[in-house]
FIGUGU-413353 format. One record per residue (C-alpha): y, z, x. Coordinates in steps of 0.05 Angstrom, whole numbers, padded with zeros to 5 digits, always signed. Layout:
YZX...
***
This chain:
+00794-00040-00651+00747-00100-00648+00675-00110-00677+00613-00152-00647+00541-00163-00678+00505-00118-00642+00471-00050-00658+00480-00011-00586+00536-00041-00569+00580+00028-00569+00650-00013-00580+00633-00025-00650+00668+00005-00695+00643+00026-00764+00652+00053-00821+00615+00114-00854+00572+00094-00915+00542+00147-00957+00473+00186-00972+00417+00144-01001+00373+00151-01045+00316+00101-01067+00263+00086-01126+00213+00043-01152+00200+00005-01221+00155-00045-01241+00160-00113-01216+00216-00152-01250+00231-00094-01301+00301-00091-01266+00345-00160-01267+00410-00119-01239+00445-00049-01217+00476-00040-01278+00395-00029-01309+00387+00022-01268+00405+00092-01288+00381+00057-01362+00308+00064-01341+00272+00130-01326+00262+00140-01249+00256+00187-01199+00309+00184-01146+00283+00208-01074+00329+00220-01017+00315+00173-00963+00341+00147-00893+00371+00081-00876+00341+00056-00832+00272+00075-00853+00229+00048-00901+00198+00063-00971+00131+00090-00933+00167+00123-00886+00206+00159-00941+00136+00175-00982+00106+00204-00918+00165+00245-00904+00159+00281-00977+00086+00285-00968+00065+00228-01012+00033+00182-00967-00045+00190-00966-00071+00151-00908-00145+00148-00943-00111+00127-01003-00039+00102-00993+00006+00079-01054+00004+00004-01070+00081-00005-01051+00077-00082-01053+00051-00082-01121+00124-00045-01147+00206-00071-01137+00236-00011-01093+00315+00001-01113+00355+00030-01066+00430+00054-01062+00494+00095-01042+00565+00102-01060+00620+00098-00997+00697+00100-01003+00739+00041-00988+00800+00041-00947+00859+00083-00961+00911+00038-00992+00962+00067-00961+00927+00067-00891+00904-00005-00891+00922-00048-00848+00924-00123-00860+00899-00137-00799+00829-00101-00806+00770-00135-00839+00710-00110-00855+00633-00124-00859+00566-00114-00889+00519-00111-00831+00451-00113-00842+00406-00109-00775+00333-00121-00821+00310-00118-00892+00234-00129-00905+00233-00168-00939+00253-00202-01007+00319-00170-01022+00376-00177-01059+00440-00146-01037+00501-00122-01093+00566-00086-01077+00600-00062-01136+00553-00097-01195+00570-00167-01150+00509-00201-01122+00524-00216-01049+00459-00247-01021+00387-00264-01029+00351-00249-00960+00274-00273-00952+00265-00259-00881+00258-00184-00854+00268-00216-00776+00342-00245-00787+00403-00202-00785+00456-00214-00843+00534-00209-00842+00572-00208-00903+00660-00209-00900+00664-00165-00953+00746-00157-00943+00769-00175-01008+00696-00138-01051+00719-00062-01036+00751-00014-01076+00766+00056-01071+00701+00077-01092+00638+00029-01081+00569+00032-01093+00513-00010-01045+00444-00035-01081+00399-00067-01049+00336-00090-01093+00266-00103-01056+00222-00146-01093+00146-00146-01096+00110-00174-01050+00056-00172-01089+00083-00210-01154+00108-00266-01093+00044-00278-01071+00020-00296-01135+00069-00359-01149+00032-00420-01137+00035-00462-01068+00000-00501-01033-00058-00475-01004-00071-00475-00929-00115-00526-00894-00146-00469-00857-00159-00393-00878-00154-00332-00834-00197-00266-00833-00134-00225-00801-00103-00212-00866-00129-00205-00938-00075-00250-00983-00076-00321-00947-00003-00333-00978+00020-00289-00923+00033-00343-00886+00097-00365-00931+00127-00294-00922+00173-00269-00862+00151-00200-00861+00105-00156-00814+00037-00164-00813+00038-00096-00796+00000-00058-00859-00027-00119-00888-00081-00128-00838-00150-00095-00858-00192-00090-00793-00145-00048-00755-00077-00029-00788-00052+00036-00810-00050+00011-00886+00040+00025-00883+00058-00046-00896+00135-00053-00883+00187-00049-00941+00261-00034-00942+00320-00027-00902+00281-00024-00836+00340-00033-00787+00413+00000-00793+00459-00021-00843+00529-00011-00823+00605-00021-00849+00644-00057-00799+00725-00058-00786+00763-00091-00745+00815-00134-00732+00771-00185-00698+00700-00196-00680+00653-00229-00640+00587-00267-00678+00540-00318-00651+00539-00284-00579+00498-00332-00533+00497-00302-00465+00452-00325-00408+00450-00319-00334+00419-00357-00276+00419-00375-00203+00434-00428-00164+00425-00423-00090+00443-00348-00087+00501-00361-00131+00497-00325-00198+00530-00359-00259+00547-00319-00323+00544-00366-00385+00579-00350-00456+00591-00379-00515+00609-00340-00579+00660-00354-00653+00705-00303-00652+00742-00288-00717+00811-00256-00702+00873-00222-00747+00919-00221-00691+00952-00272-00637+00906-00285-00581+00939-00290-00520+00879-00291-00467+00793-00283-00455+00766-00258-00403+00696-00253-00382+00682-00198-00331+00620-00188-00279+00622-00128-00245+00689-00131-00202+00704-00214-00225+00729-00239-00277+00755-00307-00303+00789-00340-00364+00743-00362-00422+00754-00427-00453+00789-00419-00527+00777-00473-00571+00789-00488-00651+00776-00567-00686+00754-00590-00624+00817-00564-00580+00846-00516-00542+00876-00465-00593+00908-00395-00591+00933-00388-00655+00876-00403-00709+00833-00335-00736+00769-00375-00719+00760-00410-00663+00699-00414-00604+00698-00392-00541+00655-00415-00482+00662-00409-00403+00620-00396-00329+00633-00348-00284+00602-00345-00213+00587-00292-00167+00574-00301-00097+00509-00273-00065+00484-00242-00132+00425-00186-00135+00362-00206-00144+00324-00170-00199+00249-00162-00193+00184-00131-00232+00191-00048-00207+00121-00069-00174+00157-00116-00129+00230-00095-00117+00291-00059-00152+00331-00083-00211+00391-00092-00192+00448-00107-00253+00520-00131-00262+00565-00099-00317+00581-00154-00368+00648-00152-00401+00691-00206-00463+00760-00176-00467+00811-00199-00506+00884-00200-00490+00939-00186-00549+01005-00180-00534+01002-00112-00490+00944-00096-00523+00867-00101-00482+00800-00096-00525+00731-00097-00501+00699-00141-00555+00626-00138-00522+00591-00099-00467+00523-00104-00430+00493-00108-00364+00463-00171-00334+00412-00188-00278+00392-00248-00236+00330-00274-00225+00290-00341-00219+00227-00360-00250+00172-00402-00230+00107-00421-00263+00042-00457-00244-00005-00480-00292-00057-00527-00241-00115-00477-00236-00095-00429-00298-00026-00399-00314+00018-00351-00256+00082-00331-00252+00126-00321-00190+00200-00283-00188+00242-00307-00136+00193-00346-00106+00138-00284-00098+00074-00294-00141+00073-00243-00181+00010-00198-00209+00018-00181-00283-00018-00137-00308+00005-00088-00367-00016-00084-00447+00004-00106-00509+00062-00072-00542+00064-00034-00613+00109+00002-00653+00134+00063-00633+00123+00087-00704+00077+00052-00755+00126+00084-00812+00196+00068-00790+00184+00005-00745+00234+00017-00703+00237+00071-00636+00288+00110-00617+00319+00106-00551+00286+00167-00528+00209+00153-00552+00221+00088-00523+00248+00114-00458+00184+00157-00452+00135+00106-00473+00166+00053-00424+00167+00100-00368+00095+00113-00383+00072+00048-00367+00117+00039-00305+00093+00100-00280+00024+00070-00288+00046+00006-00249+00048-00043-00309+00101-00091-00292+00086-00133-00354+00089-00124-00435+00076-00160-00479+00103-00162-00555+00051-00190-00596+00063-00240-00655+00031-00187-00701+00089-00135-00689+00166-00150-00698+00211-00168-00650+00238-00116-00613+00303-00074-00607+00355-00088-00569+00338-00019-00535+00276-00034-00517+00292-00098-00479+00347-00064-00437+00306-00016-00424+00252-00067-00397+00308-00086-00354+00338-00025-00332+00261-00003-00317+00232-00069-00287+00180-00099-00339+00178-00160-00344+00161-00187-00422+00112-00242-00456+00145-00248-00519+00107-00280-00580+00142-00307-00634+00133-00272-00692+00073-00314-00720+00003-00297-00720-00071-00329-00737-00049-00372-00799-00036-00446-00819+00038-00437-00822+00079-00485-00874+00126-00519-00823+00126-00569-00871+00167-00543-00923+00243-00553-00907+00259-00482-00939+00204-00454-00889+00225-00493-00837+00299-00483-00840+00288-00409-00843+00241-00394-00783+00292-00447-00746+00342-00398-00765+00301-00340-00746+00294-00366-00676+00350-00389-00655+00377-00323-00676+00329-00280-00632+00333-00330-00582+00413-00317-00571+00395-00248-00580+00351-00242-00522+00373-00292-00476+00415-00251-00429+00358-00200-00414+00322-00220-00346+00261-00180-00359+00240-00239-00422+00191-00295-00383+00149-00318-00430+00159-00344-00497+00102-00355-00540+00101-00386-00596+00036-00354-00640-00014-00310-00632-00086-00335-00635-00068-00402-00697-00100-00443-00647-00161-00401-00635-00167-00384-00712-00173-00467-00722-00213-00487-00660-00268-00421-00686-00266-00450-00751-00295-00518-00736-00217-00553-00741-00203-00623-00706-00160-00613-00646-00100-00641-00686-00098-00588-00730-00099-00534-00686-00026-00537-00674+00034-00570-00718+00110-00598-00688+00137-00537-00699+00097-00499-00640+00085-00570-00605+00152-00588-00595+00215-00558-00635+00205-00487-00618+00193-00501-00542+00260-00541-00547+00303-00492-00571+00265-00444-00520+00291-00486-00469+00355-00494-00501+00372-00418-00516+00329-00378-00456+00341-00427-00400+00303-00392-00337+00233-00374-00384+00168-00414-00394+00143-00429-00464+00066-00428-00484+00043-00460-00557-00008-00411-00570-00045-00348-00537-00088-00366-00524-00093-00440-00504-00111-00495-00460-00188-00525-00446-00233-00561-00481-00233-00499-00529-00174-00461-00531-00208-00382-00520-00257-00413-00463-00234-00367-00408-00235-00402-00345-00185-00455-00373-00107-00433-00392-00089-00378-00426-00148-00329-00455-00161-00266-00495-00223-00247-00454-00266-00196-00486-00324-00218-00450-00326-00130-00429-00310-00112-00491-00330-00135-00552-00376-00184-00528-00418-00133-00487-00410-00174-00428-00435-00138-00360-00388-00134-00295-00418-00173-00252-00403-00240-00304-00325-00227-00296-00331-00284-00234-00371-00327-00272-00317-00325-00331-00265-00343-00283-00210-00318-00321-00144-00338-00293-00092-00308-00346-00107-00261-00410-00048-00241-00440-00098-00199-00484-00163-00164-00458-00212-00108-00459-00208-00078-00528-00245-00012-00525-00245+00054-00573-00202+00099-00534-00212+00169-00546-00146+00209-00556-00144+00281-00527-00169+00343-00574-00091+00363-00604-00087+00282-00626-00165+00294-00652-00146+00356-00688-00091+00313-00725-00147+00274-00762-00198+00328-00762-00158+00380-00783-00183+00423-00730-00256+00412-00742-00315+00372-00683-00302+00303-00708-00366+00264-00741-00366+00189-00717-00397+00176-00784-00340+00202-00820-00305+00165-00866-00240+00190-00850-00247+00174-00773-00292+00114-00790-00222+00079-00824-00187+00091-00755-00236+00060-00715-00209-00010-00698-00266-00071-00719-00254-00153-00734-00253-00155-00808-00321-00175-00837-00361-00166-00778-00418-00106-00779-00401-00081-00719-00338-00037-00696-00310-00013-00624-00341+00046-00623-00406+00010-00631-00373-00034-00567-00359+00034-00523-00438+00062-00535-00461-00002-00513-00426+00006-00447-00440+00087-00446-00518+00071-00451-00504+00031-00384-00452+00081-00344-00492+00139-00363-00570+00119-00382-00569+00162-00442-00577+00132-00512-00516+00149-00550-00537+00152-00625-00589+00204-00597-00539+00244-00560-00479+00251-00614-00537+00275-00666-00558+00331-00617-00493+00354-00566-00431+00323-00597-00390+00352-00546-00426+00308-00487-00424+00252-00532-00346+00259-00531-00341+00274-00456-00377+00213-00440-00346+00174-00484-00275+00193-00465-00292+00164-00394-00326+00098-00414-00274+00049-00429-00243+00081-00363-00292+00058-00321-00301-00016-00352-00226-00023-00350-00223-00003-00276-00287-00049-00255-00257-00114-00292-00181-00100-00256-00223-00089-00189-00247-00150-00193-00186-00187-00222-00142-00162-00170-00195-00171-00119-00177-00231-00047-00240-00268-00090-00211-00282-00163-00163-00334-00178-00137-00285-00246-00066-00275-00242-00058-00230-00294-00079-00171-00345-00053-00147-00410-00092-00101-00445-00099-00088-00522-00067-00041-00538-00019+00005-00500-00001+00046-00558-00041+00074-00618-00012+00055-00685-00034+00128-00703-00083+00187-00694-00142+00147-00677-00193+00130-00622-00157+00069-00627-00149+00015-00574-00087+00040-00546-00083+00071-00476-00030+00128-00495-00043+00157-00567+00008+00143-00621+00037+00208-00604+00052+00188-00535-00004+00229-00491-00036+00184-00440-00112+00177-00456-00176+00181-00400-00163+00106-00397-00082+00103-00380-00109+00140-00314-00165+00088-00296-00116+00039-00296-00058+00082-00266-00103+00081-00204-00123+00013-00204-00056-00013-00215-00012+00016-00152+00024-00041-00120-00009-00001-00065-00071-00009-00071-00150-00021-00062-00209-00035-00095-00274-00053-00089-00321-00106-00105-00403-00112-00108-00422-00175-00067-00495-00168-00076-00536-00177-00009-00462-00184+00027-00458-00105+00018-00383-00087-00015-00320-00113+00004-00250-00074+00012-00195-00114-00015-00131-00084+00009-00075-00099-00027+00010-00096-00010+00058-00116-00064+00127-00084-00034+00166-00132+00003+00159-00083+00066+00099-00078+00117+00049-00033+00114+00012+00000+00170-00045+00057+00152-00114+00050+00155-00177+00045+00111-00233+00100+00108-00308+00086+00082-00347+00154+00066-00416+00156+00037-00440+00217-00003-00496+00252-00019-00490+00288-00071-00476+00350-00080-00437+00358-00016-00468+00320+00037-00427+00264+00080-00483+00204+00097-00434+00174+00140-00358+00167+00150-00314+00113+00188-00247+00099+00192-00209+00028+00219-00136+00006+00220-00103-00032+00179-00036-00076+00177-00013-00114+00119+00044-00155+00115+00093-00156+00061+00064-00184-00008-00001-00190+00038-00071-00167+00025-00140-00162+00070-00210-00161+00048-00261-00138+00091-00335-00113+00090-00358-00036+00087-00406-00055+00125-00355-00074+00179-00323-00007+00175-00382+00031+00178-00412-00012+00234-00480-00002+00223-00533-00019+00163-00528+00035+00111-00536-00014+00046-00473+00014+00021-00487-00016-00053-00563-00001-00050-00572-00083-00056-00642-00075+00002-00670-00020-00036-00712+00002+00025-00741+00067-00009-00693+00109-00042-00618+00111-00031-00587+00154+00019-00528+00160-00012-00502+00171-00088-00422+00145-00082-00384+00106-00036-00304+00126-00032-00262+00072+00001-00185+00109+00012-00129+00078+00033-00085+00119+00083-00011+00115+00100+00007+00132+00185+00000+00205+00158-00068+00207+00134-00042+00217+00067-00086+00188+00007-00039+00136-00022-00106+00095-00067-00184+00107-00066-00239+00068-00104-00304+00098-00115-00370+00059-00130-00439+00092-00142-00497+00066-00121-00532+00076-00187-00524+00098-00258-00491+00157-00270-00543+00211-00288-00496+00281-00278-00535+00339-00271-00502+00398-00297-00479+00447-00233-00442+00509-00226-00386+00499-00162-00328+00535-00124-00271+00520-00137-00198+00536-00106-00139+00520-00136-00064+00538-00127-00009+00529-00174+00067+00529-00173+00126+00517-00200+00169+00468-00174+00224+00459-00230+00240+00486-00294+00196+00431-00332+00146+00421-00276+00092+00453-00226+00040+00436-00184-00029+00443-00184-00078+00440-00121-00156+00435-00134-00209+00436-00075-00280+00438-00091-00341+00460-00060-00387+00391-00085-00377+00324-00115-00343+00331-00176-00344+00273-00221-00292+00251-00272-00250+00320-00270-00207+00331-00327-00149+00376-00332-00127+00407-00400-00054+00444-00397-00030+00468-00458+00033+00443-00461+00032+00399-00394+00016+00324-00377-00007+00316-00308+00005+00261-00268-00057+00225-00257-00126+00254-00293-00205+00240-00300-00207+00234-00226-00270+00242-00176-00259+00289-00126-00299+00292-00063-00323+00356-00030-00272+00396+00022-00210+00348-00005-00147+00372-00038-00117+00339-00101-00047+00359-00112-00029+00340-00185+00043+00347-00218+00036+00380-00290+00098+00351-00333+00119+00393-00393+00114+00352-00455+00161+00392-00498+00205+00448-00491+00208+00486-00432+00141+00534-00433+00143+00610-00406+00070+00601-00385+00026+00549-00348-00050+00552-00384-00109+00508-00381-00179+00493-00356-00202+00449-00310-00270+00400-00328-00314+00352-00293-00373+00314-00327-00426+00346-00277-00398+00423-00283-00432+00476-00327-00368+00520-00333-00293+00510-00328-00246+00539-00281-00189+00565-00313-00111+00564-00282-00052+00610-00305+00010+00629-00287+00076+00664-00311+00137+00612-00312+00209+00622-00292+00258+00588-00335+00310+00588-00286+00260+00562-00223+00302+00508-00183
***
């Protein structure tokens, strides 16, 4: 059997460690394992991977409102593991300490030997521990405080940062996760947060640097790996789907068979490779990867994965775009979080789900955000298996990094050209960045331009990019570029002009914003089950302290995101929304749920719109960090939100949308992403409300492939109506315009809606139909007609997630939803259907068959 460096790689082989158990003592009160069972302490059962808070919260110790100071203590933790049977060894097999991420300061000791001092929780560690093992063994790994680090003296930083409380941070290679006031869960990252494992084998594969690309249509496979080996070695091969060839074996500078250690490094070509594209834009098609080694008669997979081809071009003249095999290319997406603020680290299946949530909404970008970790190795093939494509920030964020130091320097080199093998064979990765917001933090704090970056981000970082991940573009900073580095209409922005800036619509032009790899921060309300999680089953009070801490603001300013989403909710809605939470809480939260919906929606209109130059979207966040009304578009227990919906519908690759051109009436942008033609047509209607058509017209439409059309309502409609109410000659006729899109069968395959003024729902009773059935064991459908205009309807379904939600629907028009069951398979289908403008809800049922095909 033969071992490689890498977690889900299933050829590895390992050994079984034991149960562990962890505790804490005061800082520096323990020097070594031997001290330990000397000192009282109580021992508490605990997972590995996982981490100290993840271990208090599973024994119901972890107060969110007041959590334990963790950094302030040294956390011990341990296990005992049986060493190779004597009589069973074989002298071939070696064996290793794998450690895939300790945060942070940790020392490592296998049998009262100290084995390693590790200071960075982003590197992965491997220790030949061949010769240490005995029978019976015992593993200790010591965590250090962060706290008592902090408070050794450095030098100080030419620059503070509001992001995190303790400025020394910025010496320390640990998450910034729980360490950042304004908007973190307060669970800052300690322990053994990725696997630990006991390796044997009788050779193994480390420093794995595997990287594709095209030339022509030609694919070429690159490798180069040390491989450390107890037996002869009589061939390598690398294999590509249904090719293979011999990989070069060299030792001392030569060709060598014979040495344990030597290198190997070789190409392999494939004629008329697969292209792999974005899911918006084409499939993702990939090549089984194979190293095998030849002993004797013996074959061994050392290393398995699958690889994809694709080329990458990027145009920075009027902004910052990206094109994939020579198609621009869209992005549009969020930023990614944890799957779980406790452990770190997702498992395959949350990750699985949360990934196919934001496909399914038509993100085709993600990106990780210097503020986070890297990611897992799962995560990224899922990207590519699922076709996202990935803007991944170095893991640095907001402070005056010492690059300086060579201890620092040396170790995030070390860091990144580690992750940087790592990822390099995954086609989904385009961008690397290399911080999160240190040149904004220095430009907003009155820095000269020269200090706003160092050679570390300038110029080392983007070389070993280049070096490591040939085929990807490298940005310094997000975001960057200008005469200031957040102006929007220059590079790379974070535009929160909607958002926290209280910005109206109609400026998004004016802005100009031509790439924001982080936008639109909004208070997201979660739906009532997440609610009930920090309520405890009680109407939530905004004032609250316990949903106040939840609430994500900028640290020190007086002002939060909720205070963002009224400001916009007084405008949608023309009610003042201090008045209305104090007197009908309920409206307050029906409205509110809504809001950030409809801002989201407008701005991506617009973006995606034949008049802006943007090329791309990335929201904050798409995941909550936990039970919150949090910025992310899904909660943190993975249920979309109102928002995940808006944006569903305005990010089909399908798709139109309209836009408000003033005294030019509204314009239709039409827009086809596939790589096929498109032939349909495009249908204006004008309503008066409740159930009243002003006027109806329908043309045809033909786009090409990747094309798009814009043209005017008022040419569909062919006659004056003042479609957005710009004349004003007397009152409107109409309340809401609905532009659809439909395919050669008159299906609905995207609509837009835009009303003509602000949206004052009167309360109204209506008839409606619905039908309901079950179409699998875990799904049904639901079909809802109404009677009048029903605005913003929202479906609640114990126990089901439907497929698109807070929708308008139009008088004498079905809406077929699918209903998804979120957990086990149900025995009944039960729920209630909403809409911001109707007095009482209709209620659906029905009786489930377990066994329905």
């Amino acid at each position: 059997m033969l071992a490689i460096q890498e977690r889900d790689d299933p050829t590895t082989p390992t050994l079984p460690l034991g149960e562990w158990s962890c505790c804490s003592h005061a800082s520096g009160s323990i020097t070594s394992p031997s001290q330990l069972d000397a000192l009282p302490a109580e021992w508490l059962a605990t997972s590995v991977p996982g981490t100290v808070a993840a271990t208090l919260e599973s024994v119901g110790r972890w107060d969110m409102q007041h959590p334990t100071n963790i950094d302030a203590l040294d956390w011990w933790y341990r296990t005992s593991f049986a060493g190779p049977n004597p009589s069973e060894s074989n002298v071939d097999q070696r064996r290793w300490l794998c450690f895939d991420g300790l945060a942070s300061l940790a020392e490592i000791w296998l049998n009262g030997e100290q084995l390693l001092t590790t200071d960075n929780a982003f590197r992965r560690y491997t220790i030949d521990v061949t010769r240490q093992l005995d029978s019976n063994n015992e593993l200790v790994i010591g965590f250090r405080s962060v706290t008592a680090d902090l408070q050794k003296k450095r030098p100080r930083p030419r620059w503070k940062t509001n992001l995190v409380g303790q400025q020394q941070l910025r010496w320390r290679r640990t998450p910034l996760l729980g360490r950042i006031p304004g908007w973190s869960p307060p669970v800052p990252a300690i322990g053994p947060w990725r696997a630990i494992r006991l390796e044997q084998a009788s050779a193994s594969l480390t420093d794995i640097h595997l990287t594709t690309r095209l030339e022509g249509t030609t694919g070429i496979v690159s490798l180069s790996a040390d491989l450390s080996a107890a037996v002869p070695i009589d061939r390598v091969l690398l294999r590509v789907g249904e090719l293979e060839c011999n990989i070069e074996i060299t030792k001392g500078g030569r060709a060598d068979t014979t040495g344990s250690d030597v290198r190997l490094s070789g190409e392999l070509r494939v004629p008329d490779a697969p292209l792999w594209w974005p899911h918006t834009h084409g499939s993702q098609p990939q090549l089984p990867c194979r190293v095998v080694l030849e002993s004797g008669s013996n074959q061994f997979t050392l290393h398995h994965r699958s690889v994809g081809f694709r080329t990458l071009s990027v145009c920075r003249e009027q902004g910052f775009s990206l094109s994939i095999n020579g198609e621009p290319i869209y992005c549009r997406g969020a930023c990614w979080t944890v799957s779980n603020v406790f452990t770190l680290d997702g498992t395959e299946q949350s990750l699985r789900h949360d990934l196919t949530l934001a496909r399914e909404a038509g993100a085709n970008m993600l990106r990780v955000v210097g503020t986070m970790i890297y990611e897992s190795d799962t995560f990224y093939r899922l990207c590519d298996e699922l076709g996202i494509l990935v803007w991944q920030d170095m893991m640095f964020a907001n402070m005056d990094y010492p690059v300086d130091d060579p201890a620092f320097a040396a170790n995030i080199e070390s860091e990144a050209t580690e992750q940087l093998r790592r990822l390099a064979s995954h086609p989904s990765i385009v961008v690397y960045c290399g911080n999160s917001e240190v040149e904004q933090q220095a430009a907003m704090l009155g820095m000269p331009r020269e200090r706003w970056s160092n050679p570390w981000f300038a110029e080392r970082l983007p070389a070993l990019c280049a070096e490591l991940h040939p085929g990807t573009t490298y940005v310094p900073s997000t975001p960057t570029g200008g005469v200031l580095p957040f102006h929007p209409s220059t590079g790379i922005s974070h535009f929160y002009g909607v958002g926290a800036y209280l910005r109206p619509p109609t400026e998004l032009r004016q802005a100009g914003v031509k790439f924001t790899p982080e936008c639109l921060g909004f208070a997201n309300l979660p739906e009532p089950d997440t609610i009930n999680l920090i309520t405890e089953g009680a109407l939530p009070t905004m004032h609250h302290p316990k949903w106040k801490q939840r609430v994500p603001r900028d640290t020190g300013a007086g002002w939060d995101f909720e205070d963002v989403r009224d400001h916009y909710l007084k405008q949608l809605f023309n009610v003042d929304p201090v008045m209305l939470r104090s007197t009908d809480m309920p409206r307050y939260l029906d409205l509110s749920r809504v809001v950030p919906g409809e801002m989201m929606a407008q701005t991506f209109s617009e973006w995606r719109s034949s008049h802006s130059e943007n090329r791309g979207g990335l929201v904050w966040f798409f995941k909550d960090l936990w039970p919150a009304a949090g910025w992310g578009l899904i909660d943190s227990t993975g249920l979309p939100k109102a928002t995940y919906y808006f944006l569903k519908r305005t990010w089909r690759n399908r798709q139109i949308v309209i836009t408000d051109e003033g005294l030019n009436g509204l314009h239709i942008h039409s827009i086809n992403e596939s790589n096929e033609r498109w032939t349909g047509s495009v249908e204006v209607t004008l309503w008066k409300e409740p159930n009243v058509i002003v006027a109806r017209k329908e043309v045809p439409l033909e786009l090409p492939a990747r094309g798009r059309q814009c043209i005017s309502a008022d040419e569909v409609l062919g006659s004056f109506y003042d479609a957005n109410y710009a004349y004003r000659f007397g009152p409107p006729h109409h309340d809401v315009v609905i532009v659809s899109l439909l395919d050669a069968d008159r299906r609905i395959i995207s609509d837009a809606s835009y009303f003509v003024r602000r949206r004052e729902s009167i309360m109204a009773s209506a008839t409606i139909n619905t039908e309901v059935r079950q179409t699998s064991p875990t799904e049904c459908q639901l079909t809802i007609e109404s009677d009048r205009f029903l605005h913003d309807v929202r479906l609640r379904i114990g126990g089901f997630r439907p497929d698109d939600n807070d929708f308008h629907l139009p008088p004498q028009r079905k809406k077929v939803v699918r209903l998804i069951a979120t957990g086990t398979r149900p025995s009944v289908l039960r729920g209630e259907i909403e809409a911001l403008n109707l007095e009482t809800p209709t209620s659906v049922s029905l009786i489930l068959n377990r066994d329905e095909q």
